[in-house]
C-alpha positions in Angstrom: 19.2 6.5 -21.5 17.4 3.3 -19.9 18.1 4.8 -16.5 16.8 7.9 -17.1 13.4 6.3 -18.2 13.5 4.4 -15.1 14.1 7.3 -12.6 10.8 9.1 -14.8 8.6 5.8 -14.7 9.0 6.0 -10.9 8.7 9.6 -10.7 5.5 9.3 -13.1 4.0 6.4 -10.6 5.0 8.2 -7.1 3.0 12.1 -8.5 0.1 9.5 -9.1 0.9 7.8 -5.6 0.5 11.6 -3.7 -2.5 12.6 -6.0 -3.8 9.5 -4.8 -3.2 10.2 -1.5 -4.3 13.7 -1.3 -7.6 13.2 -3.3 -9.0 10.4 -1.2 -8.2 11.5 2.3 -9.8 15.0 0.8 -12.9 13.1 -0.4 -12.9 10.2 2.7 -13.1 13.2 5.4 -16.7 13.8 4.2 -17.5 10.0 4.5 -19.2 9.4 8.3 -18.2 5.6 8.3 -14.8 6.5 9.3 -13.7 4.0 7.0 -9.9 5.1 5.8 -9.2 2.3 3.1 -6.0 2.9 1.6 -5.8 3.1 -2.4 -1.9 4.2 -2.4 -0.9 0.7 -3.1 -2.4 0.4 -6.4 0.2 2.4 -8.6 2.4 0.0 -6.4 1.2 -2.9 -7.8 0.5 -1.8 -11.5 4.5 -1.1 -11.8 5.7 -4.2 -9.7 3.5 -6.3 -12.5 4.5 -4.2 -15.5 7.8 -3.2 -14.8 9.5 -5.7 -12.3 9.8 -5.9 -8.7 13.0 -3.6 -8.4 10.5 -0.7 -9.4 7.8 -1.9 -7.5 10.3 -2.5 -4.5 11.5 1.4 -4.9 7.9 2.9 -5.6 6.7 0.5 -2.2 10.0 2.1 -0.5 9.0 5.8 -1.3 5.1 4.8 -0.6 6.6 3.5 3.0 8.6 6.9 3.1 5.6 9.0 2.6 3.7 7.2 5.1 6.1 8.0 7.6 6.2 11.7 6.5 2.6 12.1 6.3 1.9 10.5 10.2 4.8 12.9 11.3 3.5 15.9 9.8 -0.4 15.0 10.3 -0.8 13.8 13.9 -3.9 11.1 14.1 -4.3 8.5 16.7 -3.0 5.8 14.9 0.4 8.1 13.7 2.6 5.9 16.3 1.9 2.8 14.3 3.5 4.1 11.2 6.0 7.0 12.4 9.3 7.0 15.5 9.0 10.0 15.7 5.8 11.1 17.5 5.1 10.3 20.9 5.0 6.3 21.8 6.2 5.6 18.3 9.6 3.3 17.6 11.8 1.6 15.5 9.0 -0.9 15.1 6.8 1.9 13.5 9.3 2.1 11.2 9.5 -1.7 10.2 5.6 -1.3 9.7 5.1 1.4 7.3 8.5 0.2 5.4 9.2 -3.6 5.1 5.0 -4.2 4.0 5.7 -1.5 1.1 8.4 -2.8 -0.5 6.5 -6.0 -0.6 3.2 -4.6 -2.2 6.2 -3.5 -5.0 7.7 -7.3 -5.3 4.8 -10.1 -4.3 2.1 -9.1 -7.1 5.3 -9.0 -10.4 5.9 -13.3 -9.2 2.4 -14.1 -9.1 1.6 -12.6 -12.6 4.9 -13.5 -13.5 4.3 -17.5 -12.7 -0.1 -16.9 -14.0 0.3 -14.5 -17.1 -3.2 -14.8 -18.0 -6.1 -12.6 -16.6 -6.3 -14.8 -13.4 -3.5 -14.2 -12.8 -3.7 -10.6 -13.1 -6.3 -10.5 -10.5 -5.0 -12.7 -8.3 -1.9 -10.3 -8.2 -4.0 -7.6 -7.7 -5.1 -9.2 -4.8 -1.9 -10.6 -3.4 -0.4 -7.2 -3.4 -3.3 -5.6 -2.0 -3.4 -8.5 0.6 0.4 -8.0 1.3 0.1 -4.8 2.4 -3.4 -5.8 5.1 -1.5 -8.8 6.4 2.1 -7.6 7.4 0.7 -4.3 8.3 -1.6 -5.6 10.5 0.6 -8.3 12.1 3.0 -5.8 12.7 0.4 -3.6 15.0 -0.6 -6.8 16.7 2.9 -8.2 17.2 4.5 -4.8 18.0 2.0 -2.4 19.2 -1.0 -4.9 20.2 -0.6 -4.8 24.1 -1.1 -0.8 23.7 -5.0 -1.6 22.5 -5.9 -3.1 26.3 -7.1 -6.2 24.7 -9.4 -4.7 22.2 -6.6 -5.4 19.4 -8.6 -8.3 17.7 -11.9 -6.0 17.7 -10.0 -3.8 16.2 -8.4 -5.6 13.5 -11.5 -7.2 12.6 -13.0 -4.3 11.6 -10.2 -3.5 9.5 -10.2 -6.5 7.4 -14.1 -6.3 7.3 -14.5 -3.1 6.1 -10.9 -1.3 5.0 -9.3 -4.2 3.7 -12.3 -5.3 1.4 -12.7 -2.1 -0.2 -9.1 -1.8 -1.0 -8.9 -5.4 -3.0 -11.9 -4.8 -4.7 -10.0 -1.4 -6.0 -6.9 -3.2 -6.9 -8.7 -5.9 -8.6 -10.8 -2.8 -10.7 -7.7 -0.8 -11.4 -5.3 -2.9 -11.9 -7.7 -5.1 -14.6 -8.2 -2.1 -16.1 -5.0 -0.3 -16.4 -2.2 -3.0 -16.9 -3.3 -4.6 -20.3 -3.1 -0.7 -21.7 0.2 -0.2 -20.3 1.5 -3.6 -21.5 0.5 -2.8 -25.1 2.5 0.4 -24.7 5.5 -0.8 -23.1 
């Protein structure tokens, strides 16, 4: 029986995960900024702090998954940083939209974990959220950062200005929000 709650808990967080996914890049595509921020993460978080970093490490796994199917399927210029198979993408594409997942799903459970008060709730709103900006980006400047002709830091920089901001300020919101309901109901 416990399993079986398990395999729906994830399956409950990952349809939110794609709603996510699908309602922001339909609503971000009439923004003109061009800013992309990603909000995916956040169900990521909720059920690494509530439930344990073995779901969070699975929903970060399936979230790292989907990235991969989604720059596949949907060619952009950045799909080669997050998918092997599309032209100039690799097995390092792969370590980029994987390995920073499954952390979003385990970093944010030991911070609350160690802080279980409401600092420490948003400080593990904003370590996950962080985990997923720094090894993502560190992976495109270690692995992919001589194909940007030096513009790489210019580039980066205006992720962490813009993207990165936005999507901890989310996380924070969200996750303050949400996680003191679902511990009272778990």
């Amino acid at each position: 029986m416990k399993k079986s709650s398990s395999i729906s808990r994830i399956a409950i967080f990952f349809a939110v995960m794609i709603t996510i996914h699908f309602v922001t890049s339909l609503v971000l595509q009439f923004v003109p900024s061009g800013i992309q921020p990603t909000l995916v993460h956040i169900p990521v978080v909720i059920a690494s702090i509530i439930y344990g970093p073995r779901t969070g490490a699975i929903l970060g796994l399936l979230m790292g998954l989907f990235s991969v199917t989604m720059n596949t399927v949907v060619l952009t210029p950045a799909s080669y940083l997050f998918s092997p198979f599309v032209p100039h993408g690799n097995l390092y594409s792969l370590v980029i939209a994987l390995i920073p997942r499954i952390l979003i799903g385990v970093t944010p459970y030991f911070v609350y974990k160690f802080l279980r008060n409401r600092a420490g709730l948003v400080t593990a709103a904003v370590v996950g959220s962080m985990t997923n900006t720094v090894f993502v980006l560190s992976g495109i400047y270690f692995f992919f950062g001589a194909s940007f002709s030096g513009g790489i830091q210019h580039f980066l920089a205006l992720i962490v200005s813009t993207n990165s901001l936005i999507e901890v300020i989310a996380t924070v919101l969200l996750t303050s929000a949400i996680v003191p309901s679902l511990e009272k109901l778990k």
